[in-house]
N, C-alpha and C positions, 0 to 999 in steps of 0.2 A: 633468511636467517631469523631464527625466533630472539626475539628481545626479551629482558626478564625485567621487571621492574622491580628496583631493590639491589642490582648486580645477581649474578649469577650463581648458582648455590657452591658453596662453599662445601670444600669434602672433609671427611674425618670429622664433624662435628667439633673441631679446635676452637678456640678464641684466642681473640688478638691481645696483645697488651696495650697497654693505656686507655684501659676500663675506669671508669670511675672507682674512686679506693671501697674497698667494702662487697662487691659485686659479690655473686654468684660463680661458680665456675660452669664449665661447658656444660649445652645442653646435651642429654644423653635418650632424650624420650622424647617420642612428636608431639603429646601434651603437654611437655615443659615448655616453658618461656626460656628465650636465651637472656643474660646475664643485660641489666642495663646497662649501654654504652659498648657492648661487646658488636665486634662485627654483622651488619644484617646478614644471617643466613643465606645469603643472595649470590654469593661470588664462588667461582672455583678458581686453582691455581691460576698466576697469571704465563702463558704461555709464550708472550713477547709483548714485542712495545702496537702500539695501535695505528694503526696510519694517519698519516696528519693532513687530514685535507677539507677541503671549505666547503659549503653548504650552501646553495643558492636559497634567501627565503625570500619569499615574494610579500608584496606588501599586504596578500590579506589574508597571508599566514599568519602574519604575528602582529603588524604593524610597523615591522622594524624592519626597512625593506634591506636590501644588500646581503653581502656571505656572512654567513656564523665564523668568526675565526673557533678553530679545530683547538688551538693551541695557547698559551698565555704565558705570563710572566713568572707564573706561581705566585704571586704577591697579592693581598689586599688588603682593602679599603672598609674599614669598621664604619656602619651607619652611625652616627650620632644620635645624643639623645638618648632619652628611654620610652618606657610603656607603663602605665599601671600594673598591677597584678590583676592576672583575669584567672580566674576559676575559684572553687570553691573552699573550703578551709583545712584544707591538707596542705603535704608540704610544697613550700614554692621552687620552683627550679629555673633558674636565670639562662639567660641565652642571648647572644650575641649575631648581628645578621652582618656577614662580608662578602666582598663582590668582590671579582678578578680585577686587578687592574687591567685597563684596557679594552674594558669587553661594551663600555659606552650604555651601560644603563648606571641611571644616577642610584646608590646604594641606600637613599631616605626612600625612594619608590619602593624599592626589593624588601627594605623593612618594615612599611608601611602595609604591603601584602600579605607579609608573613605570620606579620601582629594581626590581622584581619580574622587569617586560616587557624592561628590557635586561639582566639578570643571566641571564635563559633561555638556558640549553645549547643552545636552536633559535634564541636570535637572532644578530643583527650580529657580536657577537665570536667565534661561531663558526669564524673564517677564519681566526684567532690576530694577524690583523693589526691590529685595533684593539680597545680596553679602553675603561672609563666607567667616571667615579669622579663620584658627586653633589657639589656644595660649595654653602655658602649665601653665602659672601660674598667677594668680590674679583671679580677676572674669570674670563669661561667662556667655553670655547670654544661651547657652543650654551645656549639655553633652554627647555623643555617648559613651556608657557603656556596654563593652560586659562583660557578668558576664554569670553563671552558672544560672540551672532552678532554684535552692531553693533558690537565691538571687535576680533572677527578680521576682518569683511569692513574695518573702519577701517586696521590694518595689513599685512592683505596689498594691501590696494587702493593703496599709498603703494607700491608697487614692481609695480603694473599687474596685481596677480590680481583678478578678479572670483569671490568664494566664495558669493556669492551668499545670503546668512544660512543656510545651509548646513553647507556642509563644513568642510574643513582644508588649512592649505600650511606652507612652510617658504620662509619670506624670513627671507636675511641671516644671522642667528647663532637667528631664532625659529622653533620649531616650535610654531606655533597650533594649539590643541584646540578647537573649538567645545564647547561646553558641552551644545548639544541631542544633537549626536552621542554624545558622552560619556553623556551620561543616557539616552539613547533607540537606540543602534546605531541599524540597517539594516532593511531587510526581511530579508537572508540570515541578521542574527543579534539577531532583535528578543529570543530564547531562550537569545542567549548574550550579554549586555552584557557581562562580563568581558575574552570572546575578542576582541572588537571594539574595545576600550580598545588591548588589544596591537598591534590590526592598523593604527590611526592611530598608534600611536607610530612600530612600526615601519616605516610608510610613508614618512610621514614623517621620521623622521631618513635612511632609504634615501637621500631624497633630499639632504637635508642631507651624509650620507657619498657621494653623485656619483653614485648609484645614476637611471637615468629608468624610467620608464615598462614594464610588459611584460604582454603578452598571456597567455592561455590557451595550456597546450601541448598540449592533447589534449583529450577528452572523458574523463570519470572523474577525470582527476589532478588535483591540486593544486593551487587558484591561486597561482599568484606571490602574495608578500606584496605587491608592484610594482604588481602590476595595481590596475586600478581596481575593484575589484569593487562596487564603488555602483553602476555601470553594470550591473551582466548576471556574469554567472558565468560565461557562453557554452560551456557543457559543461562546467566544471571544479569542483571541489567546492571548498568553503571552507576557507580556510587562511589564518593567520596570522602563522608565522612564517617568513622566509628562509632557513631551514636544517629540514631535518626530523632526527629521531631518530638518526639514523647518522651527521649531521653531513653530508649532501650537502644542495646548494643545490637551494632549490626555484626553477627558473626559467621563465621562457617567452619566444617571440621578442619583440626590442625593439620599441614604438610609438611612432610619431614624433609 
């Protein structure tokens, strides 16, 4: 079965509701950006409920030896605390890091990572247009939400992604983590779970900041952080961040 990273593409080009106020509406052209906060282009109808069953990881998978529960409470747990503002003097966008109840990682660690992956000199605020500052309590403009399969395919499925106990997407103001992805990456980085934690986040919010979809641009180079690369690498090497080293973007053409 091919995996898509982001949830599975999504038909009709629709968008979901509970977009940030002010958005854009649907995209209609493969070098448009979809709407910030609108569903990642990733999902198609969801066709049924997902199977619920457990995942043996071995201890040097992840470090976290025992079964991945499939399934959870629905409920979480707000990391405490905040963050400075990282990026440059554009506007700032607040965000909130929560963890499933029961899923037995402590939610200041998950925070603690997330703030890491968006304070990077190669990520999003690279462009000086927009900054991230963590907060634990009032409102946010987005939230980074590591939860189990049967809770992310449960919310992204309520705004028509099928993630299939799988992946990851970004409906509304949440960017869903699956938990197995989180503890287990990919084939391309089953050697680097770290760097694969960075490339769902920054996928992810990509999409969330209006960013869609991008292909490979050559054989050797870089994949886009955009792309899917759960699918195939299709000549390009693996890569993480949106921005490389010098501060130029790492891109490839749009996919519709």
């Amino acid at each position: 079965m091919l995996l898509l990273a982001g949830g599975l593409a999504l038909k009709g080009g629709t968008s979901a509701p509970g977009r940030p106020a002010g958005a854009a509406g649907p995209v209609t052209t493969v070098e448009a950006r979809p709407p910030a906060g609108a569903p990642s282009p990733a999902g198609r109808p969801v066709p049924g409920t997902a199977a619920q069953e457990e995942e043996e990881v071995r201890p040097e998978d992840s470090g976290t030896p025992g079964p991945i529960p499939s399934s959870g409470p629905g409920t979480f747990v707000t990391a405490q605390g905040g963050g400075d503002r990282v990026g440059g003097s554009g506007r700032t966008l607040t965000y909130a890091v929560q963890v499933e109840d029961g899923i037995g990682l402590p939610a200041g660690d998950v925070a603690a990572e997330v703030e890491r992956i968006l304070a990077d000199d190669r990520g999003w605020t690279a462009d000086g247009e927009v900054g991230f500052r963590r907060v634990s309590g009032g409102a946010s403009d987005f939230r980074v939400r590591l939860a189990t399969a049967g809770t992310v395919d449960d919310i992204c499925g309520r705004y028509g992604l099928d993630t299939g106990g799988e992946v990851n997407c970004n409906v509304g103001q949440d960017v869903m983590v699956n938990l197995k992805r989180w503890l287990l990456a990919t084939q391309y980085y089953a050697d680097d779970v770290t760097s694969y934690r960075a490339l769902i986040v920054n996928h992810e919010v990509g999409h969330f900041l209006g960013h869609g979809h991008e292909g490979c641009p050559g054989p050797g180079r870089p994949a886009p952080v955009m792309m899917q690369q759960i699918k195939g690498l299709h000549g390009c090497t693996t890569n993480v961040w949106p921005y490389d080293e010098a501060g130029r973007p790492v891109t490839g053409p749009g996919v519709g």
